[in-house]
N, C-alpha and C positions, 0 to 999 in steps of 0.2 A: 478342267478338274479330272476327268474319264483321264486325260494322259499322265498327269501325275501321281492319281493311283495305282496305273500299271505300271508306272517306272519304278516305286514303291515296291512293288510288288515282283517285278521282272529281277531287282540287283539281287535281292539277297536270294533267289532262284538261280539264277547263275552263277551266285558264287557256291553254292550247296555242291552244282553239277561240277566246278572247277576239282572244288574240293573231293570229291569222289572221283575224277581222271588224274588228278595229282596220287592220290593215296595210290590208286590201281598199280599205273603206269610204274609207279615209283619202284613195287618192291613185291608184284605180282610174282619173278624171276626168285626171289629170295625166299619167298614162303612152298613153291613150287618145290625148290633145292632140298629145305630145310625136308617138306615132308616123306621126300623121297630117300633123304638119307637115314632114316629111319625107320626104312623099309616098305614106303607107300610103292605100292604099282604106281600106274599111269593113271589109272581109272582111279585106285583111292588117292589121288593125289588132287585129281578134278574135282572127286566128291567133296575132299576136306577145304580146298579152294573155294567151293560153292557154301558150303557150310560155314564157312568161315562169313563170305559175302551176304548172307543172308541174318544169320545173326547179330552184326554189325550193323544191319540195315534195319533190321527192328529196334534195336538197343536204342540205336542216333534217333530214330523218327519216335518210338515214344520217350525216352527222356528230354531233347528236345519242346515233344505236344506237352508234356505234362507239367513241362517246368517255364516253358515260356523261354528257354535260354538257348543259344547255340551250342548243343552238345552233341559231338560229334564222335563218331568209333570207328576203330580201326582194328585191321588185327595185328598181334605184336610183330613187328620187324624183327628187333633185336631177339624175341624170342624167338623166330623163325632162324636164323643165322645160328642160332646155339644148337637148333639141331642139328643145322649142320655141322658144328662140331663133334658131336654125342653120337654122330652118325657112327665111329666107330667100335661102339659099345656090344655088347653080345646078350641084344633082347629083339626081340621080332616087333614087327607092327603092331598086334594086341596088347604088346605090355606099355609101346609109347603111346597107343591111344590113353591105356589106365593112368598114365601119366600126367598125359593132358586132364582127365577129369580132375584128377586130387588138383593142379596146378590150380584150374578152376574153381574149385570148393574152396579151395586158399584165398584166392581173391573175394568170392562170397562172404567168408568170415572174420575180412578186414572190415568190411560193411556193415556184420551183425554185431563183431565183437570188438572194439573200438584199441583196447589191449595192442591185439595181434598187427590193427594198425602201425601204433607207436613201436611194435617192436620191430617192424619192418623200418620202420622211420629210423631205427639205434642205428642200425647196420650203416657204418660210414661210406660216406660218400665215395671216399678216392678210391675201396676196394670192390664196392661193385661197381663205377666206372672201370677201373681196370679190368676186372675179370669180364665185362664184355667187349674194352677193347680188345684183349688177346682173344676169348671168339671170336672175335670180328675179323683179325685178322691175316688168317689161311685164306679165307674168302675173299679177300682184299688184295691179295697178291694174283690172284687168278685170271685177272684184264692182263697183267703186265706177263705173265708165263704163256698164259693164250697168246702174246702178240708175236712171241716167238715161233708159236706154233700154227697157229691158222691167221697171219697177218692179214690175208685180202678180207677177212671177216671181219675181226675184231678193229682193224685198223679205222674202218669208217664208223663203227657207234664210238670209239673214243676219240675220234675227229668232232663229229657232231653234238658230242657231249661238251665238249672243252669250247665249242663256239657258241655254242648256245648258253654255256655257263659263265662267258663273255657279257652277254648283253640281257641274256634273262636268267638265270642263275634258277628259279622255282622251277622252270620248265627242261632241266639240261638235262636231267635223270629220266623223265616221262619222253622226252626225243630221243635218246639213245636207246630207248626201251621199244620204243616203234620203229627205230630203223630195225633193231635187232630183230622183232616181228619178220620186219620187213624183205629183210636177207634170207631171215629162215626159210619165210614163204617161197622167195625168188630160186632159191641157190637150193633146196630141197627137191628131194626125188618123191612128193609125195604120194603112194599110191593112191587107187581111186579105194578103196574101203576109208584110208585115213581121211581122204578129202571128203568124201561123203559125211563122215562123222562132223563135219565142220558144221554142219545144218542141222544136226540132231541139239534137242535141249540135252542140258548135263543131269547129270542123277545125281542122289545122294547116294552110296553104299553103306548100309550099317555094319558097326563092326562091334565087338563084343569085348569089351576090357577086359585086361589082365592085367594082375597088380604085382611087381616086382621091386624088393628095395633096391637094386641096380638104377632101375627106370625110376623110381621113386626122387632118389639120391642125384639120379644124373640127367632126368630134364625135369619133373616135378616142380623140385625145392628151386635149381637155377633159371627155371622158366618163371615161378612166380616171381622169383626176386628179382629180373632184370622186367618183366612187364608192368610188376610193380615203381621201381627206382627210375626207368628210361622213359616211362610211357605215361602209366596211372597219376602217377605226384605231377611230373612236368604238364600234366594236360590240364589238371587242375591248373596250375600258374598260370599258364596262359589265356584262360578263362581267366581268372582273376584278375592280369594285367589289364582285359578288356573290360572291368567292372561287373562280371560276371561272377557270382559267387553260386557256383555247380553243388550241390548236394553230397557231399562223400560218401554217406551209408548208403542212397539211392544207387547211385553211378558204382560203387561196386556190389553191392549185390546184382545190379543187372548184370552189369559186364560179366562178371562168375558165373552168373544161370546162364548166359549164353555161353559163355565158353564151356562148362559142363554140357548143355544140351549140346554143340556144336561139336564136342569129342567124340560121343555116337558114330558120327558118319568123316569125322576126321580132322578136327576142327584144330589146331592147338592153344589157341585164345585168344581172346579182345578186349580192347581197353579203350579205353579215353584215346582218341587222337592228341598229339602233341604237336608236333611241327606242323602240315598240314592243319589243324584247328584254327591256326590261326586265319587262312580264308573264311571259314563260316563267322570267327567273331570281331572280326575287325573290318575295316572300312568299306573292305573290297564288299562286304554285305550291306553296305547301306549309310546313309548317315542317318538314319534311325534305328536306334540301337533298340526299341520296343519289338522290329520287325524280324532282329537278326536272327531267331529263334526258326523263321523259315528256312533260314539256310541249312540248317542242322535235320532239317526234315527232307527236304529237298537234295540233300547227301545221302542220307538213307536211301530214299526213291529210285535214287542215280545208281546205287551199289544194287539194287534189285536189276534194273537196265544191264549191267554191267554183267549179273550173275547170268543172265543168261546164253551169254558168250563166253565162259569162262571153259566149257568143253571144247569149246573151238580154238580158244589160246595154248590148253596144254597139248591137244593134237598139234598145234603149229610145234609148240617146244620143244615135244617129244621130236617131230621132224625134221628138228633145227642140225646144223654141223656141228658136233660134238666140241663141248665148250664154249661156246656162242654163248647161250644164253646166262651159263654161270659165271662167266665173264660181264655179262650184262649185268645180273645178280651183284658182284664186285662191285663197280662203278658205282650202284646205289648206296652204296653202304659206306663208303667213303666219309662222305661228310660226317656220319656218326662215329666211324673209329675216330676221324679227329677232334671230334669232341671230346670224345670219351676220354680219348690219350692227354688231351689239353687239361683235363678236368682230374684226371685218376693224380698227373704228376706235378701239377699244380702249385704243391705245399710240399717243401725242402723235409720238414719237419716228420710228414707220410709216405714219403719217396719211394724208402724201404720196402713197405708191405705193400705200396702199389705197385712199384717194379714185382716182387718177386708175383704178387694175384696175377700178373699179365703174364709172366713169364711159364706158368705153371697152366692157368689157360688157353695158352698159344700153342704149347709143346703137345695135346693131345693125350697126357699121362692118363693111363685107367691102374687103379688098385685096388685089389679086392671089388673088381665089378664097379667100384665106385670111379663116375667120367673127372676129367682135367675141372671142370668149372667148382665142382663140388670142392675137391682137393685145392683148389686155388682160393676160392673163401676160405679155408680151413686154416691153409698156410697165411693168408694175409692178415685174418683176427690173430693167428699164433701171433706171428712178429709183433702185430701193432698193440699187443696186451702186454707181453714181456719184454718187449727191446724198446719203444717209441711211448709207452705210457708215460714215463719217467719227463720225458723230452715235450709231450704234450702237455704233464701240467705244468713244468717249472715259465 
């Protein structure tokens, strides 16, 4: 009896800690990218890493305690990858942190005011798939430009990514992601200050928001809307498929308070896990579906573990051969451009304003301050109202 309690108890512990080295490994490189193009130092890049880590690891372990369910958070990918598009906009660090709070309080107010939900829900599908595949996709070209350019580097994580995506497909992102470590450490002149720093805990640095309609307009509005559409909604589903029925108003008001409190020190938001959730609520946690609730706490715990190395991965990145790891970053992201692109062009009928949202987010256009992603919902509702409404009801 003693041994079947703890095996009870050991699966969906182990699947918590999967789930937390799957999320890390996955897209660690991509949020790193994102906060940097936005004007993070090294150091606020760590703190908002940590921030980010920490946040998400409260959020999962009490909604999780509170509701008995496997709910699990992450920070947004896709939002992380849009900064790096916005990277080239003309606001400093203190205006995208202000960015990141509103983006935050946005998610909050889906939870309090049930409205601003549904109106998030109008926004068609094929045009915010699109406008995050074309973010997605400057980033995604960057393994295959790197290969030209530093091949002894990048040649082995896109080897070991493609074999391991062979035979275990969950794990080819988080092995590509540890060779890429792995080279950096190797093939890096690090000095000894940088190596030392490898054994210090990380800090948080606060930082003071500022609020610009630029920043507003150009990661705000398209960070809530792709964290919302890619992230928040899908993470619900997948809870659901597992017979989980997650709380909406709870799960985003937490998510929003942490992504607000998490802007502070550099955070730019968290959500619902989506792809990754599925370890905490399905099998791999148990075939007691009353237990699987551990694993989502047990994720959390993992992301706290985790945070405390996170000074030590961006001193490796920072170390690393120039484009290594944004190359690494690419790779991750892959699987979601083809979704997105599968999903945006999907219907003959929406083609139009999903091609043109992709093509207008891809190209990097700013006007009047205002970034490509902003300008590509604008252009993709223009068309799909006046050219494609017609063709939609007939």
């Amino acid at each position: 009896m003693p041994s079947v309690s703890s095996s009870r108890l050991s699966q969906p512990i182990l699947a918590g800690v999967i789930t937390a080295l799957v999320g890390y490994l996955s897209s660690f490189a991509v949020v790193l990218a994102g906060l940097q193009a936005v004007g993070a130092s090294q150091s606020q890049a760590a703190s908002g890493l940590l921030a980010l880590i920490l946040t998400q690891a409260v959020c999962g372990i009490a909604l999780s305690w509170m509701t008995r369910m496997p709910i699990t958070t992450a920070w947004s990918t896709p939002g992380a990858a849009l900064l790096v598009g916005a990277g080239g906009a003309h606001f400093g660090w203190n205006e995208a942190v202000g960015a990141f709070l509103v983006s935050g309080a946005l998610i909050m107010l889906t939870g309090l005011i049930p409205p601003l939900g549904r109106l998030i829900s109008a926004i068609p599908e094929k045009i915010a798939q699109a406008m995050l595949a074309g973010v997605l996709l400057q980033l995604c070209l960057v393994p295959f430009t790197a290969l030209g350019t530093i091949p002894q580097f990048v040649g082995p994580v896109m080897a070991i990514w493609l074999v391991v995506l062979a035979f275990a497909p969950r794990w080819a992102v988080p092995a590509a992601m540890a060779v890429a470590l792995g080279i950096a450490v190797v093939s890096s002149s690090i000095q000894y200050d940088a190596a030392a720093s490898l054994t210090r805990l990380p800090r948080l640095e606060w930082v003071v928001p500022q609020f610009s309609w630029e920043a507003i307009t150009g990661i705000a509005l398209p960070l809530f809307i792709v964290t919302m559409a890619y992230q928040n909604v899908p993470g619900m589903a997948v809870l659901k498929s597992f017979g989980f029925r997650a709380p909406w108003s709870a799960s985003m008001i937490a998510t929003g308070a942490g992504s607000v409190l998490g802007s502070f020190a550099g955070g730019h938001a968290i959500n619902l896990a989506a792809i990754s959730a599925a370890l905490a609520a399905g099998e791999e946690a148990g075939p007691d579906r009353s237990r699987r609730w551990i694993a989502g706490v047990s994720s959390g715990a993992s992301y706290v573990l985790l945070g405390l190395i996170s000074g030590a991965i961006v001193s490796v990145a920072a170390a690393s051969p120039e484009g290594l790891i944004p190359a690494a970053a690419g790779l991750a992201l892959l699987g979601i451009l083809g979704a997105s692109a599968s999903r945006a062009f999907s219907d003959p009928s929406q083609r139009l304003s999903a091609l043109l949202t992709f093509l207008i987010a891809a190209s990097g256009l700013t006007i009047a301050g205002l970034g490509a992603a902003f300008w590509a919902l604008v252009a993709g509702l223009a068309v799909r109202t006046l050219i494609e409404r017609k063709t939609l009801k007939s």
